[in-house]
NUTI-434676 format. One record per residue (C-alpha): x, y, z. Coordinates in steps of 0.1 Angstrom, whole numbers, plus 5000, padded with zeros to 4 digits. Layout:
<atoms>
XYZ ...
</atoms>
This chain:
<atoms>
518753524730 516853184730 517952884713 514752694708 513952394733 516452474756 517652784774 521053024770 521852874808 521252544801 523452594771 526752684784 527652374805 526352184769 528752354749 531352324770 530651964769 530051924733 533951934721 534351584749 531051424732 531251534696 528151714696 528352054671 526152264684 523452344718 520552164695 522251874691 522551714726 525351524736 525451164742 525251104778 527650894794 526050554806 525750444840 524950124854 522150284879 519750464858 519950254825 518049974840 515350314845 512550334823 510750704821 508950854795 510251004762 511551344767 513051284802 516551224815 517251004845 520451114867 521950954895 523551174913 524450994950 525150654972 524750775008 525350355015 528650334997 529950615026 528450485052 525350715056 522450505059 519550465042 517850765031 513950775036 512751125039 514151485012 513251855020 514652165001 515552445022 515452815016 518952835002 518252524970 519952284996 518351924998 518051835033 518151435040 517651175068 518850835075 515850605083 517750485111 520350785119 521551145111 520051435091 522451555059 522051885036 523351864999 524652084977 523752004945 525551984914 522652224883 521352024855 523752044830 526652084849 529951904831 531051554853 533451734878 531051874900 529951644927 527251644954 528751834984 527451675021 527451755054 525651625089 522851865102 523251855135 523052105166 526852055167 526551735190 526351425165 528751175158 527951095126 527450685109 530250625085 533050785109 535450665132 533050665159 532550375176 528950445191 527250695167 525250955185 523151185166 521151495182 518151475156 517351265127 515650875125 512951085103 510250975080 509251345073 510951635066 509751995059 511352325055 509652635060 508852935086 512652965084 512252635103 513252295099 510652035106 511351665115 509051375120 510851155139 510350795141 511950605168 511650445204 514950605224 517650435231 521550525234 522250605203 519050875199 517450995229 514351125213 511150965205 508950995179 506851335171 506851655155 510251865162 510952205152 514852305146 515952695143 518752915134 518453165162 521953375156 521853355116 525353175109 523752855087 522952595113 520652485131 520952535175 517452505187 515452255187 511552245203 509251915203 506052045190 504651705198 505151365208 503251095196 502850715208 503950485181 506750375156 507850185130 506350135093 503350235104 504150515129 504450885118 505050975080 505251255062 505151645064 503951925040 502952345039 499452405029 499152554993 498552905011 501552865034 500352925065 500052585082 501552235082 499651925077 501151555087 500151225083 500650925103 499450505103 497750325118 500050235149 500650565157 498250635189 495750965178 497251285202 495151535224 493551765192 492152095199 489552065169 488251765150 486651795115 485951415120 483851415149 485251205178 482350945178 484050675156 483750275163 484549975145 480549965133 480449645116 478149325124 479849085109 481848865131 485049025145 488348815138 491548965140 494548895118 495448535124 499548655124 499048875148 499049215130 497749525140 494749325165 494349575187 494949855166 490850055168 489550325152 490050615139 493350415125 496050655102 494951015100 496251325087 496251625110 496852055104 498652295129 499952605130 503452695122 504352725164 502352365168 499352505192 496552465177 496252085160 492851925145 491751655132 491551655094 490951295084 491250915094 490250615087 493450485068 495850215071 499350315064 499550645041 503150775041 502951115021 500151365015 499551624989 497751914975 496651964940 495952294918 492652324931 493952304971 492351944973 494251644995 495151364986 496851054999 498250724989 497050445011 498650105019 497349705012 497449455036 499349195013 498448945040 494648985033 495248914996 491948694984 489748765015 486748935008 487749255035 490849285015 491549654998 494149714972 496650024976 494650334964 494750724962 492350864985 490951254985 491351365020 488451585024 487451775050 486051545080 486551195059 486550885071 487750615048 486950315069 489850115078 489249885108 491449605119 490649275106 487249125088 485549515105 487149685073 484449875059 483349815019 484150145001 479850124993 479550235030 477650585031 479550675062 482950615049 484450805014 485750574982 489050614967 489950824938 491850534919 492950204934 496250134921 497149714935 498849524957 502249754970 503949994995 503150354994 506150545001 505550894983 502751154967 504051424955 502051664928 503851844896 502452154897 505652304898 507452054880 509052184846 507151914829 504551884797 501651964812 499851654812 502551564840 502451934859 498851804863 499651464875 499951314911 503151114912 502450784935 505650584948 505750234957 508450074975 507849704968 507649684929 509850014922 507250204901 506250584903 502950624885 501850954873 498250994880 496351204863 493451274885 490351504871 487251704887 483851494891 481551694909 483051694946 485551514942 487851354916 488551054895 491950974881 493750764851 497350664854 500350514836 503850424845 506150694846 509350574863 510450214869 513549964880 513449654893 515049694918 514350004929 512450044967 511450394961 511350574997 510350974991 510851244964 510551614958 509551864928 513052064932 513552434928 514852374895 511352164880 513051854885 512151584901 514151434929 513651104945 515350844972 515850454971 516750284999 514450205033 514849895059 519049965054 518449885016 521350044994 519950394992 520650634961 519450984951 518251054914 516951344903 514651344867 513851654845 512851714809 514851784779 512652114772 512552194807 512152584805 509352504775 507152454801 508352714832 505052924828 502452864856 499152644848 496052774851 493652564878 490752404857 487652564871 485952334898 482552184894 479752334908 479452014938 482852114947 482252474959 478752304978 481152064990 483852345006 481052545020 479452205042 483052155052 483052535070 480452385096 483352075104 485052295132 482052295159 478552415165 477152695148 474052855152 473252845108 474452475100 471252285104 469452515079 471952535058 473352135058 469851995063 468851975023 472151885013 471651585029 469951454998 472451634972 472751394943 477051384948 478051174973 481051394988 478651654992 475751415013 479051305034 480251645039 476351785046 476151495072 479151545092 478451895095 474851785114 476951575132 478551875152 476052005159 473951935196 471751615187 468951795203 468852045181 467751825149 466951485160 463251505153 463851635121 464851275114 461051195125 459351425104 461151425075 459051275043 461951255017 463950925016 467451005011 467151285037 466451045062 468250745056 471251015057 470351205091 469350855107 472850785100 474151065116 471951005146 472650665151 476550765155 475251035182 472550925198 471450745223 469950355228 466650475237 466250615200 467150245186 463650135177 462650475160 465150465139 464750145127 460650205127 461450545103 463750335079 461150055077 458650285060 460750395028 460450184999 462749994992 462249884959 461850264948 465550304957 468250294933 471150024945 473650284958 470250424977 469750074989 473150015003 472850365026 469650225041 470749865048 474050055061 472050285083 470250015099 473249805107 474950115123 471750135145 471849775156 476049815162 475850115181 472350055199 472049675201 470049385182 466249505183 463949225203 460349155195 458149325170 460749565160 463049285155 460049125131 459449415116 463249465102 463249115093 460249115073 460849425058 464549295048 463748935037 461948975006 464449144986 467248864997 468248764982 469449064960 470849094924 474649244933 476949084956 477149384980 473649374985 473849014989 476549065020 474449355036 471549155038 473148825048 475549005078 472049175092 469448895083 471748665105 472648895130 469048955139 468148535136 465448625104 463848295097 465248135064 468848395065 470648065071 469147855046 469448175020 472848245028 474347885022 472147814992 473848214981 477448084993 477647734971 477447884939 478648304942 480848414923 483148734929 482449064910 485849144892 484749524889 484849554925 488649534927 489349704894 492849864900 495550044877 498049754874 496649424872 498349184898 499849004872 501749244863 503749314893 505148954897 508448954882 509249304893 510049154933 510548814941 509848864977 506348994968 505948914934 506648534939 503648534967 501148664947 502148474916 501248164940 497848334951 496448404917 497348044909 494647934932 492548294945 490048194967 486648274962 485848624981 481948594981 481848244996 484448305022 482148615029 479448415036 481148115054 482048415075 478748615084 477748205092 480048125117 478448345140 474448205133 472848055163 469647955148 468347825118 470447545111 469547195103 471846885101 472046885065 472847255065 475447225091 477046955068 477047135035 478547415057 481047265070 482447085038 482847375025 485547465048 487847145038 487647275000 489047595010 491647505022 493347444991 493147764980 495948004985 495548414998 497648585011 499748505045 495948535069 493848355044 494148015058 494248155093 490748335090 489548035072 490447785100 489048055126 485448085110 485547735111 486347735150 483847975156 481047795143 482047445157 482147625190 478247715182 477447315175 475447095192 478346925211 476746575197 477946665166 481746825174 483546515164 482346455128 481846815117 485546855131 486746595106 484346745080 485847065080 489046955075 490846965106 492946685094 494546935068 494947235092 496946995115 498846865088 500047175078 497747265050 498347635036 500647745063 503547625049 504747915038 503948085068 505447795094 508247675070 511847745082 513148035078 516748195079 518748255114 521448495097 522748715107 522648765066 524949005045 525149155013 526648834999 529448974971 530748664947 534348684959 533348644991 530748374989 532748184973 535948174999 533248115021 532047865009 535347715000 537247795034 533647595054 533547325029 530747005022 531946795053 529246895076 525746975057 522146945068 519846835038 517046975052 518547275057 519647335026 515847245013 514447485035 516647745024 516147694988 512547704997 513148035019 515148214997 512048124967 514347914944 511447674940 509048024925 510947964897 513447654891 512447254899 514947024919 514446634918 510946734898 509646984925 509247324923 508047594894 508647614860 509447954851 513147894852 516247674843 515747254861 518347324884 518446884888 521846874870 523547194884 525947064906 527146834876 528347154851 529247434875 531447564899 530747664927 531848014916 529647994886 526947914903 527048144931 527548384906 524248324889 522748344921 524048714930 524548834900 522048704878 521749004850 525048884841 524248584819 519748564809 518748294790 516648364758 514048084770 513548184804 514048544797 511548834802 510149074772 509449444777 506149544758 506049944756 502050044752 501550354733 498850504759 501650474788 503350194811 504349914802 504049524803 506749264815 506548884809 507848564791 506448614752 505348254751 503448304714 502748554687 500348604657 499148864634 497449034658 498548954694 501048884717 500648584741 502048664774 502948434810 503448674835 502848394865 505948174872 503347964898 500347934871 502547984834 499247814814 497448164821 498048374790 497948714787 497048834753 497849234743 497349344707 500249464690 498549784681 498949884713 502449864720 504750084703 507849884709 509149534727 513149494739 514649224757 514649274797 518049344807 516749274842 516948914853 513148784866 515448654893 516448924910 520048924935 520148954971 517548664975 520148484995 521348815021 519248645048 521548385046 524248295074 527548125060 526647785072 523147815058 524647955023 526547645025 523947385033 522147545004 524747514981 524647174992 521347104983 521747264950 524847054937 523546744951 520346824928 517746774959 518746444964 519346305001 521446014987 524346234972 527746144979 528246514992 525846405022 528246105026 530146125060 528846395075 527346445108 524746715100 522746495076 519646375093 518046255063 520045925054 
</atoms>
């Protein structure tokens, strides 16, 4: 017997509950109980939202990495300690059934949360767990020290004698690197006979046995090479994060794909397709290199062209693959796919993304284009906070995710659907285009020579999909050179050999330079289509990078072959040509260039992502705050490009270039990027003084505005003072003693303004008419509350929201959502601010297309903004705050801290 949407099962622990709830029958679903952690959740009609644990409010860490085991057990680790397996309480089951935990250890560990004075565990600090071949497999991340003696790599644990736990352990590998961007993430293959991981772009590439990605990668960019400006990642080279396959026993190990940043999970679709979800560098925010977070499908042999610094590759590059969706600025955490999630199907065929900063999971729905895929998305689970760290489709369909990360407070949830066994019938796999199976069958010649690749690869080199021309030419590149370099030579059709000179100028040698460049020189350009054109002025730079500047008449002849069509009618023409017209000293390049560079503006289709930045700014204040300040003034990407690809010109210039040059640089500075922007700035800018007649140092110094970089400029943010801590999880009771118990007699001023700076009061509220306006004029605060009342704003501010500062949740009837201040209405659209730095921009969305607005019951100011905080610096804040920013106050009276008087 079946009781329709919802199974006999499923219906006993119901009806058992229905006499508590008042619900008559198992159709009529009770009224669940609320709880204070999943109703600030928002997920689709249909589902249900659980929490069902707190490791931190027991002392077990921060939970970062979920595995089910053989048995239905969840198996957990502590980002920065022990392993734990979890019973698990079915959907359905009445209140009295709790989560049952215990350590997983090999009977050594003293476990975090105990009496123990020193914890010791014997395996855990993992950022990847994976259960299967009756084995439990953990990436650990972690330098050794006392309290763990093992480093990070691939470990294997085993039950050898069968009694439930675990008493072997083996270290399958080790690997060089740690950290947030050390090794990730573990999965089976959809046939379940091998392991693939995944690892960023700190962790050190290990010893392979095989490489689908031929070892021959470089940075393979002309224009000039800076490094992040902060220090980030500088000497971090190709192949950057990759994702690797072995065998269940570790011994064999290749190379599946690089070319990443920071990717955390991986995962397989219906079809047996990868896919990963790749990190932003936040810092790199308005610089024309930077590349938003996006879902990328890991093919066989792909590169995807991270590089450390300006050297990031353009997603146009023929060498290098493009995303499948980019999503925005955020911290991929998790990828899961639903396939066996008992979802509607539209969700079974979904890749669910995590990110970490803005607590959002997004439910991609990504769908076959010839080779490879494109995707669509929506919002399918949010909380602000909630610092999503990894989840799991469970045995049951559900699915199972972690908060927590950086010691965080860490819960487990679990969400399933109402109908769940509705949709417990496998899907079908949509049959694949016919470039995908052409695609497969080039990516059989990615494991080494073999006598029938040329033949067969040779005319896909000119297929019309571009996953199938990438895949065609990384299978010539295993093979010997000599076997098919002077088919490069004699080949008449254009595509064919702008793609083989590629692969030959990544294996040949120097002596080939000129012939390559001679070949390339006699297509026709203008004949080409724009994507066409983009793979020839890309082969030619990767001649020039890997073989060195041409001299003389091949030099000319590249030039003059080159300089008619610059410049060109897109942008990234318009970079292509400028990086290699300049790099080879073309006449006129300069003069082009800078005439290109005062008047370009940036392509917004370029960086087309899921979420509009906008949108993300009141879900974080840490993040969200910063970008609200960059979109306020976004530099321009095309003219810094430029300014960039200049400041390494040696010829060309005349004095009135150089000054209309160099101006430019003084105007720039008052835009705002991300953390590097003024930093790169201020280096092109050194770089090309250091290339000026010394005659003219001085006054192009003072052009360029060196007055401003000295003077601080941009980098306040980045220089301002920051908290000392130690910091806590500040509760209101105990502030407020604090406070009380160290008391007014011995504040700083300017401590307490650089901790409301720090701790981004000034985002949002003014103070003696400075600061934002998305808030309450905090001037008069010290005048009508307590300090209880106001530290109780501070670290609890959900408690009390203002209707005039308060944020509106717009509900859009194709999926996700919109969050902001509803400044106006009219007939037929909302007007939205969603920028506390720049509230003048308006958003407008037509009420057709929401389906229903409510009242955020999430504060845009969100708590914990003051844990960095010390006491004495909570003090001097509260200080500032009371005194309403003004030095004069009578509580700065008498006191010895006070330097400002």
């Amino acid at each position: 017997m079946r009781i329709p949407g919802i199974s006999l099962l499923k219906c006993l622990p119901v009806l058992m509950a229905a006499c508590l709830t008042g619900a008559t029958s198992c159709n009529e679903r009770p009224v669940r109980p609320a709880h204070p952690k999943t109703d600030k959740l928002k997920v689709p009609d249909g589902f249900v939202a659980e929490h069902l644990f707190s490791p931190s409010d027991s002392g077990r860490g921060s939970w970062v990495a979920m595995t089910f085991d053989d048995k239905g057990r969840l198996i957990v680790s502590d980002q920065y300690g022990a392993l734990y397996r979890l019973q698990l309480p079915a959907i359905g089951a009445d209140s009295t059934q709790k989560v049952i935990i215990a350590p997983l250890g090999l009977g050594t560990d003293t476990i975090p949360g105990t009496d123990s004075v020193s914890p010791k565990v014997s395996i855990g600090y993992a950022q990847g767990l994976l259960y299967a071949f009756n084995s439990l497999y953990v990436m650990v991340n972690h330098n050794p020290n006392k309290n763990f003696d093992k480093g990070s790599g691939l470990y294997r644990l085993q039950d050898t004698n069968g009694d439930d736990q675990f008493d072997k352990i083996t270290l399958m590998k080790a690997m060089e690197g740690s950290g947030e961007h050390g090794p990730h993430s573990i999965i089976l293959s959809p046939d379940k006979k091998s392991i693939y991981l995944i690892a960023g772009n700190h962790t050190d590439l290990p010893e392979m046995d095989a490489y689908m990605l031929p070892k021959n990668w470089n940075e393979d960019n002309l224009i000039p090479r800076m490094v992040d400006p902060n220090g980030h990642a500088v000497n971090r080279m190709a192949p950057g994060g990759w994702i690797a396959k072995i065998d269940p026993e570790g011994k064999h190990w290749e190379l599946v794909s690089a070319g990443y940043r920071n990717p955390f999970d991986i995962a397989f679709n219906d079809a047996g397709d990868l896919f990963t979800y790749d990190s932003d560098m936040e810092w790199d925010f308005g610089l024309p290199w930077y590349r938003p977070t996006r879902i990328c499908h890991a093919a066989g042999g792909s590169d995807f062209g991270w590089r450390t610094g300006t050297m990031k590759w353009s997603a146009t590059y023929p060498d290098n693959l493009p995303p499948v969706i980019n999503i925005g600025q955020g911290s991929p955490t998790n990828l899961v796919y639903g396939g066996n999630a008992r979802f509607p199907e539209k969700y079974r065929r979904s890749m669910f993304a995590f990110d970490w900063s803005f607590g959002i999971v997004y439910a991609l729905q990504v769908e076959a284009d010839g080779a490879s895929y494109t995707a669509k998305g929506e919002e399918f689970i949010s909380g602000s906070p909630l610092p999503l760290t990894d989840g799991v489709i469970g045995p049951d369909g559900a699915l199972y995710f972690l908060t927590g990360g950086r010691r965080l407070e860490s819960d487990l949830y679990r969400v399933y659907h109402e109908d769940a066994d509705d949709f417990s019938e496998p899907l079908k796999a949509p049959e694949p285009p016919a470039a995908h199976a052409v695609r497969l069958q080039m990516e059989q010649y990615h494991h080494g020579p073999n006598p029938a690749a040329i033949e067969a690869v040779w005319p896909q080199l000119k297929h019309a999909d571009r996953f199938v021309r990438y895949a065609a030419r990384i299978a010539l590149e295993h093979q010997p050179v000599e076997q098919w370099k002077a088919k490069v030579f004699t080949e008449t059709d254009p595509v064919t050999v702008i793609q083989s000179s590629i692969a030959l100028a990544r294996n040949g040698n120097a002596s080939l330079r000129d012939s390559i460049l001679n070949k390339l020189v006699q297509i026709d350009y203008a004949k080409l289509t724009e994507a066409q054109q983009i793979d020839i002025l890309r082969a030619a730079e990767l001649t020039i990078a890997r073989m060195g500047k041409p001299e003389g008449e091949a030099n000319n002849a590249l030039a003059a072959y080159l300089q008619p069509h610059f410049p060109a009618r897109t942008n990234e023409l318009n970079r292509m040509l400028s990086k290699l017209l300049v790099h080879i000293g073309a006449p006129g390049a300069v003069s082009t260039t800078l005439e290109l560079m005062a008047h370009a503006k940036d392509d917004t289709a370029t960086q087309q992502s899921l979420l509009t930045s906008a949108d993300l700014i009141m879900r974080n204040p840490q993040y969200g705050m910063t970008i609200g300040g960059m979109l306020a003034k976004i530099p321009p990407a095309q003219q810094t490009y430029y300014a960039t690809v200049l400041s390494a010109a040696k010829e060309g210039w005349t004095d009135p270039l150089r000054e209309q040059y160099f101006k430019w640089f003084a105007g720039a500075f008052a835009y705002q990027g991300g953390n590097s922007f003024v930093g790169y700035i201020n280096n092109a800018r050194k770089n090309a003084l250091a290339l000026a007649p010394k005659e003219q140092f001085a006054q192009l110094n003072t052009l360029s505005g060196d007055s401003i970089v000295k003077a601080g400029g941009n980098f306040t943010a980045v220089k301002g003072i920051q908290p000392k801590g130690p910091g806590r999880g500040w509760k209101v009771e105990e502030a407020v003693k604090m406070v009380d118990s160290i008391g007014y007699g011995s504040v700083n001023f300017e401590q307490g303004q650089a901790m409301f700076a720090a701790s981004l009061c000034g985002a949002c509220h003014s103070i003696a008419g400075q600061g934002g306006v998305a808030g309450p004029d905090l001037t008069q605060l010290g005048t009508r509350f307590s300090n209880k009342d106001i530290l109780e704003s501070i670290i609890d501010p959900n408690k009390t929201i203002s209707d005039q500062y308060g944020a509106t949740v717009f509900f859009l009837k194709e999926g996700g959502s919109i969050m902001g201040r509803l400044i106006n209405e009219d007939d037929k659209l909302y007007y939205i601010s969603q920028n506390p730095f720049s509230p003048q921009d308006i958003r407008k969305v037509e009420k057709s297309s929401v389906s229903k607005t409510r009242v955020s019951e999430v504060s845009p100011m969100l708590p914990g903004m003051i844990n960095r905080l010390s006491p004495q610096e909570l003090v001097d804040l509260m200080a500032y705050l009371k005194s309403g920013g003004n030095v004069k106050d009578t509580i700065y009276s008498n006191n010895q801290r006070s330097a400002s008087r």
